[in-house]
Jmol script that loads the backbone (N, CA, C; Angstrom):
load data "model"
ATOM      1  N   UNK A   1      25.694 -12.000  31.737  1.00  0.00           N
ATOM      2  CA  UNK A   1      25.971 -12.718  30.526  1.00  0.00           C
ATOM      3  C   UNK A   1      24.925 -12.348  29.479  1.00  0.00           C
ATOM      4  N   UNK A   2      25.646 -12.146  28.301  1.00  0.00           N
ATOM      5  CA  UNK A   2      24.419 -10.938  27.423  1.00  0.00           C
ATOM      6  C   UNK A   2      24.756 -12.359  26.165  1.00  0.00           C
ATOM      7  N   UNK A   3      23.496 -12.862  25.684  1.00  0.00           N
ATOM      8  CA  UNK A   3      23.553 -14.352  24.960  1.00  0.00           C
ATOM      9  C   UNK A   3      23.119 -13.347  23.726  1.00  0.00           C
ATOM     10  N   UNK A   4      23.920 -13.696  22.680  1.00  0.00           N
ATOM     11  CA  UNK A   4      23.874 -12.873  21.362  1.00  0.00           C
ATOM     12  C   UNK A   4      23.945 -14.393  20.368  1.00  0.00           C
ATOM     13  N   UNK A   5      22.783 -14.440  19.442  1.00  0.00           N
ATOM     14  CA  UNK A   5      22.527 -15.533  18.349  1.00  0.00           C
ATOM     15  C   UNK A   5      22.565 -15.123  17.168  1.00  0.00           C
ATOM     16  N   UNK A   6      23.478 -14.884  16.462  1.00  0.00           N
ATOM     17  CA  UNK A   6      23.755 -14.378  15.136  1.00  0.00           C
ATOM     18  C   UNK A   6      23.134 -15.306  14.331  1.00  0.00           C
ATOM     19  N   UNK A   7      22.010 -15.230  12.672  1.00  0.00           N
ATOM     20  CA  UNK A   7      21.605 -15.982  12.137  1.00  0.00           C
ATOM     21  C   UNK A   7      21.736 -15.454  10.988  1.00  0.00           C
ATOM     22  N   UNK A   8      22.348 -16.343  10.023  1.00  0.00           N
ATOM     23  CA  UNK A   8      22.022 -15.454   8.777  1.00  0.00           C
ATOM     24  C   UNK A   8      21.583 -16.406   7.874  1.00  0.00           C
ATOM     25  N   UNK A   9      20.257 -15.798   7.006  1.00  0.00           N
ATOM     26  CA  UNK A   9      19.122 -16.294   6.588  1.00  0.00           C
ATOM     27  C   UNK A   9      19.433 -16.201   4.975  1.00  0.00           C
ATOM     28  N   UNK A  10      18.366 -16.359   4.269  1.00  0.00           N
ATOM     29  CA  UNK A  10      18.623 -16.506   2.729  1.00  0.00           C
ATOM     30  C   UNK A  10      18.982 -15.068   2.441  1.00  0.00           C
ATOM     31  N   UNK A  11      18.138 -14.284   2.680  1.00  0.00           N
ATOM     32  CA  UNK A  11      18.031 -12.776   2.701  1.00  0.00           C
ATOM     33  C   UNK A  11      19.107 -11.939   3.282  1.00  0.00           C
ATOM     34  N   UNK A  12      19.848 -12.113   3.740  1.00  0.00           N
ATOM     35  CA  UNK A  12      21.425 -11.755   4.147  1.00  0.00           C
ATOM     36  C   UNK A  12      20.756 -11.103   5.412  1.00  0.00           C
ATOM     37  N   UNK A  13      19.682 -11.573   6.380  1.00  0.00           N
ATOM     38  CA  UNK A  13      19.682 -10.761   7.444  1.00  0.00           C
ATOM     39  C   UNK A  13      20.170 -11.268   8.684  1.00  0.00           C
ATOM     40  N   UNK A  14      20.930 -10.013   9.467  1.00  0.00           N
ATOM     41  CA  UNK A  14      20.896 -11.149  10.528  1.00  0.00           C
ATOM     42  C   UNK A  14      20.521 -10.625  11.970  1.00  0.00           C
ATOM     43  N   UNK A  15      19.999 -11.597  12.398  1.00  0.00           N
ATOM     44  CA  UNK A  15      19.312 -11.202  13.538  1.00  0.00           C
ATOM     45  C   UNK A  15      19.777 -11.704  14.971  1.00  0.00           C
ATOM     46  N   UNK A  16      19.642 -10.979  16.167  1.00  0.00           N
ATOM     47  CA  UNK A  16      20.094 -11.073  17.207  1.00  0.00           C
ATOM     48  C   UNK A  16      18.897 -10.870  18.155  1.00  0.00           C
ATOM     49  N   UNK A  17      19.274 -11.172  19.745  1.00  0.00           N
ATOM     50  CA  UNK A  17      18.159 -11.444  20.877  1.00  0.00           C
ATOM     51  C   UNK A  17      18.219  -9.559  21.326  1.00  0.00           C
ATOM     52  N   UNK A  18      19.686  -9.430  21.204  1.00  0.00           N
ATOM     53  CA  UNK A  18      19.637  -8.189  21.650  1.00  0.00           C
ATOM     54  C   UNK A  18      19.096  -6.923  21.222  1.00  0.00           C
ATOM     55  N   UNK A  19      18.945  -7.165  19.955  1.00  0.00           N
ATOM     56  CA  UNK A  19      18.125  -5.999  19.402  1.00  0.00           C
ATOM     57  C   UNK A  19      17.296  -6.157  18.593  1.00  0.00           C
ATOM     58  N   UNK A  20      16.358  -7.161  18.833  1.00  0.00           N
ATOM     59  CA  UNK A  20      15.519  -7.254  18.249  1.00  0.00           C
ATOM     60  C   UNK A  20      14.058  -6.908  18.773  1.00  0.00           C
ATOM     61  N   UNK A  21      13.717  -6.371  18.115  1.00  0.00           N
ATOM     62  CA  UNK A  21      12.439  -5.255  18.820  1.00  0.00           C
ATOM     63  C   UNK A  21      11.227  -5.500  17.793  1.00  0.00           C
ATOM     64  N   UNK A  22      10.436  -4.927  18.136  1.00  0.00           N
ATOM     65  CA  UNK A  22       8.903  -5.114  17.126  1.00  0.00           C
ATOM     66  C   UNK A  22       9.144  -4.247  15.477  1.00  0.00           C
ATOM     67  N   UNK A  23      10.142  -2.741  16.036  1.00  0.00           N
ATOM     68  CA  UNK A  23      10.153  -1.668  14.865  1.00  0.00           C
ATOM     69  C   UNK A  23      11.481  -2.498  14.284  1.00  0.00           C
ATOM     70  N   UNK A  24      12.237  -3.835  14.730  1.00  0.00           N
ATOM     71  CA  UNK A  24      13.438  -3.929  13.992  1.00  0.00           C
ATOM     72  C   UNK A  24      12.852  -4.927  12.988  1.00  0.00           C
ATOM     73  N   UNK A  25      11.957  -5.450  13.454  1.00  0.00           N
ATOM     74  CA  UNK A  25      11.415  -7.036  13.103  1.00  0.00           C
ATOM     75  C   UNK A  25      10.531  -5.905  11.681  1.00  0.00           C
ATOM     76  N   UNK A  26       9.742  -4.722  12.316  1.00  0.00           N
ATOM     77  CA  UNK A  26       8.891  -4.368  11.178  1.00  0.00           C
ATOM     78  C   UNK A  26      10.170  -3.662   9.932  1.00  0.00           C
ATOM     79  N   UNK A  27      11.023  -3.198  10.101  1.00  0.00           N
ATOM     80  CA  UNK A  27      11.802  -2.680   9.150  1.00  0.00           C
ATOM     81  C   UNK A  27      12.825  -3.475   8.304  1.00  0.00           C
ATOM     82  N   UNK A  28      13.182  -4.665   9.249  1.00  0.00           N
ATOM     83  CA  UNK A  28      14.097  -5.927   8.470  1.00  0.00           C
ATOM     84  C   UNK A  28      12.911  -6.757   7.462  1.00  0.00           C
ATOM     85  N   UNK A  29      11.117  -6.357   7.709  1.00  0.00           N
ATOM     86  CA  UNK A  29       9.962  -7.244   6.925  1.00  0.00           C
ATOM     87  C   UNK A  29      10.209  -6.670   6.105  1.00  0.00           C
ATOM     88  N   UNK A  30       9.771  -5.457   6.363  1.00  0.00           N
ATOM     89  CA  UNK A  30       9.432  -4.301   5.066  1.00  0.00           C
ATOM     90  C   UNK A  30      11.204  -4.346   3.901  1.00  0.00           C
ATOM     91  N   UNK A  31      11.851  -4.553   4.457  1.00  0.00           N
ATOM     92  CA  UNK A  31      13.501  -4.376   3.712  1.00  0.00           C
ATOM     93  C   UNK A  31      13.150  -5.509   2.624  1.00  0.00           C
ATOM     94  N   UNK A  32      12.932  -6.767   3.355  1.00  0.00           N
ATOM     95  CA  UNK A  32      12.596  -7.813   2.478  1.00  0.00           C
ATOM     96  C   UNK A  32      11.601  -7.360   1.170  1.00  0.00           C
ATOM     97  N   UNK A  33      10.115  -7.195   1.917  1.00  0.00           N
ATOM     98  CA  UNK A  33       9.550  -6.837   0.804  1.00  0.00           C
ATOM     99  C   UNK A  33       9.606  -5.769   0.251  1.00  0.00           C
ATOM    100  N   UNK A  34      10.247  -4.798  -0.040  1.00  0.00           N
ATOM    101  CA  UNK A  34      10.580  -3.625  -1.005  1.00  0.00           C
ATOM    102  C   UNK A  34      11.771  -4.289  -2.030  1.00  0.00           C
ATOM    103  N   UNK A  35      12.838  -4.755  -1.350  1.00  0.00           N
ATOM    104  CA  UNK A  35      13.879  -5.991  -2.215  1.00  0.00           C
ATOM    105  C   UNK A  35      13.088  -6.667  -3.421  1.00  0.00           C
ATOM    106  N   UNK A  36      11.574  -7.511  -2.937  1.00  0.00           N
ATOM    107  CA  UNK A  36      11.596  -8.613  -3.875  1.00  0.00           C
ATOM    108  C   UNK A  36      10.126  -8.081  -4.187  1.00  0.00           C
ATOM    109  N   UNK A  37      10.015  -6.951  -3.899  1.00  0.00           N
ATOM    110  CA  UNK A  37       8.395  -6.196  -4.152  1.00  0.00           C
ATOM    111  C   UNK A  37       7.153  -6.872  -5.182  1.00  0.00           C
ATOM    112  N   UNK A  38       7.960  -7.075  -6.418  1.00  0.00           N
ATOM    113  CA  UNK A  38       7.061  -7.844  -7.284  1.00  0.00           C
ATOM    114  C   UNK A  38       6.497  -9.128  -7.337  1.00  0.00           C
ATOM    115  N   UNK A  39       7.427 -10.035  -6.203  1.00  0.00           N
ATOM    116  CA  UNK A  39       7.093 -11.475  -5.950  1.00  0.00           C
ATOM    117  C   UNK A  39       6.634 -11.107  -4.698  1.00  0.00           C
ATOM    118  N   UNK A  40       6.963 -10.590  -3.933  1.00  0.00           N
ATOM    119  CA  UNK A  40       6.067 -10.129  -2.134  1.00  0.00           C
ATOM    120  C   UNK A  40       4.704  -9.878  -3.036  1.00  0.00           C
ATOM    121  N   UNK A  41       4.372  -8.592  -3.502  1.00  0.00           N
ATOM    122  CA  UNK A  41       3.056  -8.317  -3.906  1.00  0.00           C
ATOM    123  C   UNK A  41       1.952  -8.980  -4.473  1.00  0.00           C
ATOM    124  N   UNK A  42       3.050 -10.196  -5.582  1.00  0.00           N
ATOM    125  CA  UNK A  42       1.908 -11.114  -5.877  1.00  0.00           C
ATOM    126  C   UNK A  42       1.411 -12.198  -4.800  1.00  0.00           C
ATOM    127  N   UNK A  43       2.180 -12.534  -3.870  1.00  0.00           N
ATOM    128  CA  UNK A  43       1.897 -13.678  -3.052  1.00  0.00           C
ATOM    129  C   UNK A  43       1.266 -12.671  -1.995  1.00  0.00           C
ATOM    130  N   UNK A  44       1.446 -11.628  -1.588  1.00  0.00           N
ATOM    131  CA  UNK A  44       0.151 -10.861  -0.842  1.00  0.00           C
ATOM    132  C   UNK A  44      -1.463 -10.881  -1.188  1.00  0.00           C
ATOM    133  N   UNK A  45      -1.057 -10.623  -2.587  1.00  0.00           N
ATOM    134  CA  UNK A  45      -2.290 -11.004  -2.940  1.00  0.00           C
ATOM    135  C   UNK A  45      -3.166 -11.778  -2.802  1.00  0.00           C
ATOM    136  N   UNK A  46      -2.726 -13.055  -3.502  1.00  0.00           N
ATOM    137  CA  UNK A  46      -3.033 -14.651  -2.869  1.00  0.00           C
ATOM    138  C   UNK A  46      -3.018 -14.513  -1.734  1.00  0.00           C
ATOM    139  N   UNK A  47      -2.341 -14.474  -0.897  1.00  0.00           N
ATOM    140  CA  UNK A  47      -2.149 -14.865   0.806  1.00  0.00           C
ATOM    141  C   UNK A  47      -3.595 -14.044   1.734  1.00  0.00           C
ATOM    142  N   UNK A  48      -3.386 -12.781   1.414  1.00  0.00           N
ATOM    143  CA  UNK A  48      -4.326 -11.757   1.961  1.00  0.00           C
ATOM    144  C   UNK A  48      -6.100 -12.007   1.374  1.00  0.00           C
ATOM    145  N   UNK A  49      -6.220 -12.404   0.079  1.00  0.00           N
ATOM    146  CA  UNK A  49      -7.166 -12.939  -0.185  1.00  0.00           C
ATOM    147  C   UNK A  49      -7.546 -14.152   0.330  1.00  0.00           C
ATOM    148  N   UNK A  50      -7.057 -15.072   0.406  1.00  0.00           N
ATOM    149  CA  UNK A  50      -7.385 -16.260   0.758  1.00  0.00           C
ATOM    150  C   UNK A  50      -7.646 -16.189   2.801  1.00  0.00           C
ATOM    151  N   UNK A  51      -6.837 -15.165   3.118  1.00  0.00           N
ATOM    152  CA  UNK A  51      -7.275 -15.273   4.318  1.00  0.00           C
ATOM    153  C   UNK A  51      -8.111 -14.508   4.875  1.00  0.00           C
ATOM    154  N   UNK A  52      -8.579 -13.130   3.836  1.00  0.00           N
ATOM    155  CA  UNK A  52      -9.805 -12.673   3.919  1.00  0.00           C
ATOM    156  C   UNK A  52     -10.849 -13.336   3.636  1.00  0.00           C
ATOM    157  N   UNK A  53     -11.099 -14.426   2.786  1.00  0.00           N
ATOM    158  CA  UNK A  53     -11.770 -15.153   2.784  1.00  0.00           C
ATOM    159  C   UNK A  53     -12.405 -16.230   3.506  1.00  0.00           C
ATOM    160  N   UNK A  54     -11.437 -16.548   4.195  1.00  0.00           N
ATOM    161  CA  UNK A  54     -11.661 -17.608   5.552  1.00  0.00           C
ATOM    162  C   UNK A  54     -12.178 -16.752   6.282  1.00  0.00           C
ATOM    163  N   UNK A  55     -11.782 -15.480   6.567  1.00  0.00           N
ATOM    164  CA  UNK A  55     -11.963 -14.599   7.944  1.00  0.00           C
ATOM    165  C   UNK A  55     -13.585 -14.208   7.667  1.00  0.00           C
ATOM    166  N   UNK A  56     -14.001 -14.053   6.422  1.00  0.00           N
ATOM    167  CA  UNK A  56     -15.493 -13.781   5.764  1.00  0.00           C
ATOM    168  C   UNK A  56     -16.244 -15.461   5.949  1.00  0.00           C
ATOM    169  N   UNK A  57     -15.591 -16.215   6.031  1.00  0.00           N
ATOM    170  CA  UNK A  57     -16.683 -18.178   6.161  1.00  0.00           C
ATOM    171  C   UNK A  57     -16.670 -17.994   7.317  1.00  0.00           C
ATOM    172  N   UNK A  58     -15.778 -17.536   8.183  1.00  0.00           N
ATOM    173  CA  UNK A  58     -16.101 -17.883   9.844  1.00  0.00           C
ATOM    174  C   UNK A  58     -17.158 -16.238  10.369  1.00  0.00           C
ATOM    175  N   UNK A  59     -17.080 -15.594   9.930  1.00  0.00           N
ATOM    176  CA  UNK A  59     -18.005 -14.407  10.265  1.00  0.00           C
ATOM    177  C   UNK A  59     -19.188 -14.733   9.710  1.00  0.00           C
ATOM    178  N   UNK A  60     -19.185 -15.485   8.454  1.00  0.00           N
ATOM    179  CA  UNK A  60     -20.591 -16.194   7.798  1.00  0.00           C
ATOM    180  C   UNK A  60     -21.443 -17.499   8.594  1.00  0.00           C
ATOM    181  N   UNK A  61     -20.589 -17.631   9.203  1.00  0.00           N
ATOM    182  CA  UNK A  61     -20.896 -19.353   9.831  1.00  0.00           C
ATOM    183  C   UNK A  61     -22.219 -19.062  10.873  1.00  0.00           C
ATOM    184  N   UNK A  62     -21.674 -17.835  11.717  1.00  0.00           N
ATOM    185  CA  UNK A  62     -22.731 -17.055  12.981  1.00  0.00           C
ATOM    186  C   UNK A  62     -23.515 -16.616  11.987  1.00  0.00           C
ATOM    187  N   UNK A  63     -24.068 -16.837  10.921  1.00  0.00           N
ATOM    188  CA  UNK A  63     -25.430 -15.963  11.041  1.00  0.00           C
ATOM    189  C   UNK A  63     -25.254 -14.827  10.074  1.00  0.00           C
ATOM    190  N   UNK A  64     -26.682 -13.965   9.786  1.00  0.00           N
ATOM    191  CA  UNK A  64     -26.375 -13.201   8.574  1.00  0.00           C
ATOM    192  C   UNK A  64     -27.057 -11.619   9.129  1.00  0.00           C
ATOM    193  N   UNK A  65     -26.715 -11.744  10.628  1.00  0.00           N
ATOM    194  CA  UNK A  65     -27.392 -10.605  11.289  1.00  0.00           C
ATOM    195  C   UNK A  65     -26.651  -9.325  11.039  1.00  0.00           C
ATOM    196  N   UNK A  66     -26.840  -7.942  11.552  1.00  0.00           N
ATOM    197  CA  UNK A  66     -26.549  -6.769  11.540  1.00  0.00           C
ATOM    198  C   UNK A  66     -25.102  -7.017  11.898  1.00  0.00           C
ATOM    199  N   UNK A  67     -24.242  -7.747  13.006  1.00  0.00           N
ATOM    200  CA  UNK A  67     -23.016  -7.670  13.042  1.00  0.00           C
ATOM    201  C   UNK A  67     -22.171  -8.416  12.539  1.00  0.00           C
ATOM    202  N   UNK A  68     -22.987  -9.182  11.999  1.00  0.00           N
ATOM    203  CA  UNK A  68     -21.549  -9.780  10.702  1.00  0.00           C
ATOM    204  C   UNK A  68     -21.836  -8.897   9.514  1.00  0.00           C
ATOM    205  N   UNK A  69     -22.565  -8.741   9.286  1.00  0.00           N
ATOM    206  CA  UNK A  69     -22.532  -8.229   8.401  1.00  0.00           C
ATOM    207  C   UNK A  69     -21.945  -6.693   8.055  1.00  0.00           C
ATOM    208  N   UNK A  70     -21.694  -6.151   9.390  1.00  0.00           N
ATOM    209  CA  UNK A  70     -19.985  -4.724   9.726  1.00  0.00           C
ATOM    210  C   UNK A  70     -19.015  -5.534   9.390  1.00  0.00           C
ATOM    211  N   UNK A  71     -18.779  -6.499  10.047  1.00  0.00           N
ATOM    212  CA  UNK A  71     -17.740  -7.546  10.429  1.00  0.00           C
ATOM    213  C   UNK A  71     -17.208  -7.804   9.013  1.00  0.00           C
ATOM    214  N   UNK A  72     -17.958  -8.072   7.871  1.00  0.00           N
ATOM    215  CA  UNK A  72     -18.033  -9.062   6.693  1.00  0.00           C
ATOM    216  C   UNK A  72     -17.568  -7.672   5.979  1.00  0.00           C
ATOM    217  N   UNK A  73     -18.007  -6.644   5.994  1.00  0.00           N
ATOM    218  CA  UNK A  73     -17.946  -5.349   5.421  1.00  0.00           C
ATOM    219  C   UNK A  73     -16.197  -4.972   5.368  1.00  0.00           C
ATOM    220  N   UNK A  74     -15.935  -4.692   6.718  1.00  0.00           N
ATOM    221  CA  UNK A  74     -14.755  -4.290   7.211  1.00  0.00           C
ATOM    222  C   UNK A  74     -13.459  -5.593   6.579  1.00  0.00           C
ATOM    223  N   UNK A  75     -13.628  -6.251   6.679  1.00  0.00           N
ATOM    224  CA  UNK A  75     -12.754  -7.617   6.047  1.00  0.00           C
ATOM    225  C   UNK A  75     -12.953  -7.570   4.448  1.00  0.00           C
ATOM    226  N   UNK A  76     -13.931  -7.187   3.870  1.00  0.00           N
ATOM    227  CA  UNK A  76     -13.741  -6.935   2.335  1.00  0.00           C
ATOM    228  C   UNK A  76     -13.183  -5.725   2.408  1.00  0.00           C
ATOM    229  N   UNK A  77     -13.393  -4.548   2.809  1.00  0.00           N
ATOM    230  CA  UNK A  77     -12.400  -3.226   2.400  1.00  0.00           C
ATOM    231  C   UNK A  77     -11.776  -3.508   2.634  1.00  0.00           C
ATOM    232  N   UNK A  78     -10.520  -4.165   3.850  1.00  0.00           N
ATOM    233  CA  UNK A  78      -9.503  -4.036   3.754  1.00  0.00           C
ATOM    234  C   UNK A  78      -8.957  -5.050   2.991  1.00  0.00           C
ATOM    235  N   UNK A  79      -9.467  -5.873   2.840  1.00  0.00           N
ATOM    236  CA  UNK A  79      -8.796  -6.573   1.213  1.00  0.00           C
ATOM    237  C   UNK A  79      -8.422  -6.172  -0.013  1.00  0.00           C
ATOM    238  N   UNK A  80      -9.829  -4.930  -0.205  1.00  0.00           N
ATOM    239  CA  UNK A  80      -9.819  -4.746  -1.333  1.00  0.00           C
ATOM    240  C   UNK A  80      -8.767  -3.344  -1.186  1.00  0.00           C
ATOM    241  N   UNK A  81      -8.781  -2.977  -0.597  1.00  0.00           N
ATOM    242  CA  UNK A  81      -7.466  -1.770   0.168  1.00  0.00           C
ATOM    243  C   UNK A  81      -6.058  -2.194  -0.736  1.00  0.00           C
ATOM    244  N   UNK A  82      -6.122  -3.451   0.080  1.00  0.00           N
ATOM    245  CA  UNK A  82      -4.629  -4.122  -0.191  1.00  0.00           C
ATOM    246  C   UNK A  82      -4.419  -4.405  -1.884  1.00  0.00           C
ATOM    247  N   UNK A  83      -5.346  -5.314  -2.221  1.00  0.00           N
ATOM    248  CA  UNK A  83      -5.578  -5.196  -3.838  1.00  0.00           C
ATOM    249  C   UNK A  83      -5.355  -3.703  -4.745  1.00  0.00           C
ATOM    250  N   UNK A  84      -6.489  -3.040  -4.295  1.00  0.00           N
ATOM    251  CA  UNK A  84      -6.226  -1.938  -5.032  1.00  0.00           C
ATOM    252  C   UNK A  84      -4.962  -1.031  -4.808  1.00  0.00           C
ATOM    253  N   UNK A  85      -4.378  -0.800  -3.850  1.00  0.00           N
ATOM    254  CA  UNK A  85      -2.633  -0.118  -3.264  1.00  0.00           C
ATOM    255  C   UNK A  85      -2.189  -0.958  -4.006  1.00  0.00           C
ATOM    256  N   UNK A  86      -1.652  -2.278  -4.632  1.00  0.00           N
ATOM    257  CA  UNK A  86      -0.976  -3.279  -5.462  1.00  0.00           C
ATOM    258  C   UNK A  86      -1.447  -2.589  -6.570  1.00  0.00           C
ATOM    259  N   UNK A  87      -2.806  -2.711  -7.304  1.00  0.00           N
ATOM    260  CA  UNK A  87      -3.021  -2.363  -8.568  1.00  0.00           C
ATOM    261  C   UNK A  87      -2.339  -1.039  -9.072  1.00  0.00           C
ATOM    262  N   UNK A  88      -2.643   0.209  -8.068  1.00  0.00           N
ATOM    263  CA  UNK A  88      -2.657   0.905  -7.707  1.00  0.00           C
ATOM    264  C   UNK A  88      -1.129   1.984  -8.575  1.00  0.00           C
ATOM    265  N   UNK A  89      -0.062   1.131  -7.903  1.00  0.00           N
ATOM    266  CA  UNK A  89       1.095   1.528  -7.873  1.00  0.00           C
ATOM    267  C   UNK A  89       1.466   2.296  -6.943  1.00  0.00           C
ATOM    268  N   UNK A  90       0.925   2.165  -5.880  1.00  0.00           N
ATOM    269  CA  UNK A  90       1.091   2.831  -4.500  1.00  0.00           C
ATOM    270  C   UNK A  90       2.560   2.554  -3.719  1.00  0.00           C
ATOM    271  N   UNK A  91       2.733   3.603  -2.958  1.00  0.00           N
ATOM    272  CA  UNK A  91       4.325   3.417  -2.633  1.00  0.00           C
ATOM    273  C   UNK A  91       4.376   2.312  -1.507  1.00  0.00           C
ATOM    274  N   UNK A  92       5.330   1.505  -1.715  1.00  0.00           N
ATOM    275  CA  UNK A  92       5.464   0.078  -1.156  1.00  0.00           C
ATOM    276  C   UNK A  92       5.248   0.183   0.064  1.00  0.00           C
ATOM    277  N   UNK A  93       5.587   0.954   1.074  1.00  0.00           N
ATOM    278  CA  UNK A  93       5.203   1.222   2.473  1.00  0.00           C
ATOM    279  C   UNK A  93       3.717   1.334   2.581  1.00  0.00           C
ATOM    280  N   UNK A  94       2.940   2.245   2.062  1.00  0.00           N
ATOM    281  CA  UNK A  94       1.703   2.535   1.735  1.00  0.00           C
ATOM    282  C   UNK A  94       0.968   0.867   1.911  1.00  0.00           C
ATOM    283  N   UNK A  95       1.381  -0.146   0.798  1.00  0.00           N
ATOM    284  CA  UNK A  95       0.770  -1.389   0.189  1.00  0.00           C
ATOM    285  C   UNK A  95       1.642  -1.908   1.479  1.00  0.00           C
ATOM    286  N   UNK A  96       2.304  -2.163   1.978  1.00  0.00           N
ATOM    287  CA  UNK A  96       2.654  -3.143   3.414  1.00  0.00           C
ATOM    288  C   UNK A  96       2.414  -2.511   4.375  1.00  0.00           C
ATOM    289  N   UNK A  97       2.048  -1.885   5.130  1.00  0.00           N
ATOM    290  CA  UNK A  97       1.234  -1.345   5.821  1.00  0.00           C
ATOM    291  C   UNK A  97      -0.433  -2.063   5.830  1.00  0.00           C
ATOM    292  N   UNK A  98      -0.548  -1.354   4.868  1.00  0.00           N
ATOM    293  CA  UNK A  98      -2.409  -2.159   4.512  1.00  0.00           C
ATOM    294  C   UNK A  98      -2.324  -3.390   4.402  1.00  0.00           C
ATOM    295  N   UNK A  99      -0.958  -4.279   4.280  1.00  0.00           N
ATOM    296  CA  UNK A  99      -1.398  -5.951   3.827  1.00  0.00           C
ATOM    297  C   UNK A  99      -1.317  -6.126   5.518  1.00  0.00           C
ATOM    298  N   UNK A 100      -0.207  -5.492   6.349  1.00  0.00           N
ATOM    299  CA  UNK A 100      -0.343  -5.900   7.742  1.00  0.00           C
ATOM    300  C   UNK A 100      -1.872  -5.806   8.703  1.00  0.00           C
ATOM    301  N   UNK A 101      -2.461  -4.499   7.798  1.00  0.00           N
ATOM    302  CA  UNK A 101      -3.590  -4.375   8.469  1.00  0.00           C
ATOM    303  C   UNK A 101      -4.781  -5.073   8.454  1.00  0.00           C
ATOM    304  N   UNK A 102      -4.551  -5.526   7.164  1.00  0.00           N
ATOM    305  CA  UNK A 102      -5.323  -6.462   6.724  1.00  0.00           C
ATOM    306  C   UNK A 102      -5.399  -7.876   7.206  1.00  0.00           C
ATOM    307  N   UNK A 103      -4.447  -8.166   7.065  1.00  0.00           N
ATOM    308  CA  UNK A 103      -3.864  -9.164   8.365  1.00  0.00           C
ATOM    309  C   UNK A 103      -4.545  -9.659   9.071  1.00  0.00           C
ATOM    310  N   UNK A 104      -4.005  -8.710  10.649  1.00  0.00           N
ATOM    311  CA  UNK A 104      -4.453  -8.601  11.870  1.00  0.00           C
ATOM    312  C   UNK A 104      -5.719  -8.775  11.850  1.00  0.00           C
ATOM    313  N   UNK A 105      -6.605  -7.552  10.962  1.00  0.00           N
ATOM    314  CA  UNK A 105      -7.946  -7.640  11.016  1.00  0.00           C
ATOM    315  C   UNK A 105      -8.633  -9.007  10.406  1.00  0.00           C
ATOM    316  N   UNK A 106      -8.163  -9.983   9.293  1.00  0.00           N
ATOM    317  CA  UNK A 106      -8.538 -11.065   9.230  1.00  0.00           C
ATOM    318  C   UNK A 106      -8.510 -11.825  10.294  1.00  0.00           C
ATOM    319  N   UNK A 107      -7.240 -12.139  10.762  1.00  0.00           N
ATOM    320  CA  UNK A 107      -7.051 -13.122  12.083  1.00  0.00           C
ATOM    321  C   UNK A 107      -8.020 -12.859  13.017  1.00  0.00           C
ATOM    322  N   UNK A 108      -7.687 -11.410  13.950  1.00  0.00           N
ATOM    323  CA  UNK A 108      -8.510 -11.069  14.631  1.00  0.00           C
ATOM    324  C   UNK A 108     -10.072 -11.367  14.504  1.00  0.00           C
ATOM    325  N   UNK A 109     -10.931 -11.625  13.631  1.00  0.00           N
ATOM    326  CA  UNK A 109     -11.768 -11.704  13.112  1.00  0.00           C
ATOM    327  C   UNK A 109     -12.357 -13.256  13.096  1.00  0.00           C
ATOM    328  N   UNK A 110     -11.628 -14.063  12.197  1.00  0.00           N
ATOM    329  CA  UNK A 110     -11.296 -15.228  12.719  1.00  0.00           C
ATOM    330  C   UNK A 110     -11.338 -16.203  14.054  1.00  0.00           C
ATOM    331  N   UNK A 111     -10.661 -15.163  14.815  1.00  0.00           N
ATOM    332  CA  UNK A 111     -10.670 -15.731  16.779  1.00  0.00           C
ATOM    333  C   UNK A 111     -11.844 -15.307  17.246  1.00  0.00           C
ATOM    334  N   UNK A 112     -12.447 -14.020  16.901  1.00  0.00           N
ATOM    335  CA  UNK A 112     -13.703 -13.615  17.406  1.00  0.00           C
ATOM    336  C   UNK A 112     -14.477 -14.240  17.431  1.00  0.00           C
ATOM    337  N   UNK A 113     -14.708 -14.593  16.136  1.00  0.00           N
ATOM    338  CA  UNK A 113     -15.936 -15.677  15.331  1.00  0.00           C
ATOM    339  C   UNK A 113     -15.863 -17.157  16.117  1.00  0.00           C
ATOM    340  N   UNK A 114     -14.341 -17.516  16.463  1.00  0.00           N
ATOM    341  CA  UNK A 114     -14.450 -18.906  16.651  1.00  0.00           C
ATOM    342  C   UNK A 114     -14.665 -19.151  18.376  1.00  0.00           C
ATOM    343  N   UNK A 115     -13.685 -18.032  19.149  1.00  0.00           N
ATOM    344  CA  UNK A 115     -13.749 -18.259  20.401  1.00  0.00           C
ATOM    345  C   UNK A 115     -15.069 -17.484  20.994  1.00  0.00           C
ATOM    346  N   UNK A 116     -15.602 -16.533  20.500  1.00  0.00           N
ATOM    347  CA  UNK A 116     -16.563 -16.067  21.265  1.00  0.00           C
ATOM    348  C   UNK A 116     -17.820 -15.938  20.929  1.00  0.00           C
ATOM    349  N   UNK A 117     -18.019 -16.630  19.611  1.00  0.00           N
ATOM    350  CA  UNK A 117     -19.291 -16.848  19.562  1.00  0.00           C
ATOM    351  C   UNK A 117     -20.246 -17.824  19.057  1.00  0.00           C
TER     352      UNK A 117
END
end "model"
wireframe off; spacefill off
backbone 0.3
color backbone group
């Protein structure tokens, strides 16, 4: 018995159990934001800043030693990555790509700071 959940969302997408994969999930994101590019990009902005910023208070919280301070380094470039690819006029894949990376590396960063040290 193969359970198939058809959903269809604001964005006319629709999604299923059966084929939904990591590269379907990344190409139905990216569809979205190339669609609404100019409202995705500004709320990246905001979004990616603000959570580079948290990800920089909790790397600040430990201390102002030699490894936060890579730590603190690496979380401003890739912010400013993402910013500047937006300013930029960089091709939209290019600028979502770097906001994902940016991302990860905030969060990631974030858990480090909180669970392990």
């Amino acid at each position: 018995m193969i359970l198939i959940i058809k959903c269809s969302c604001i964005a006319g997408v629709s999604l299923s159990y059966k084929n939904l994969n990591i590269m379907t999930l990344y190409q139905t994101t990216f569809d979205i934001f190339n669609r609404n590019y100019m409202g995705s990009a500004a709320m990246a902005v905001i979004g990616q800043s603000c959570l580079g910023g948290a990800a920089a208070m909790y790397v600040l919280s430990n201390g102002t030693s030699i490894p936060q301070m890579i730590q603190l380094a690496i979380i401003v470039l890739a912010c400013i990555f993402v910013n500047t690819s937006i300013l930029a006029q960089m091709k939209h894949k290019v600028v979502f790509n770097l906001l994902i990376l940016s991302s990860i590396l905030s969060v990631l960063f974030i858990l480090v700071n909180t669970i392990f040290l």
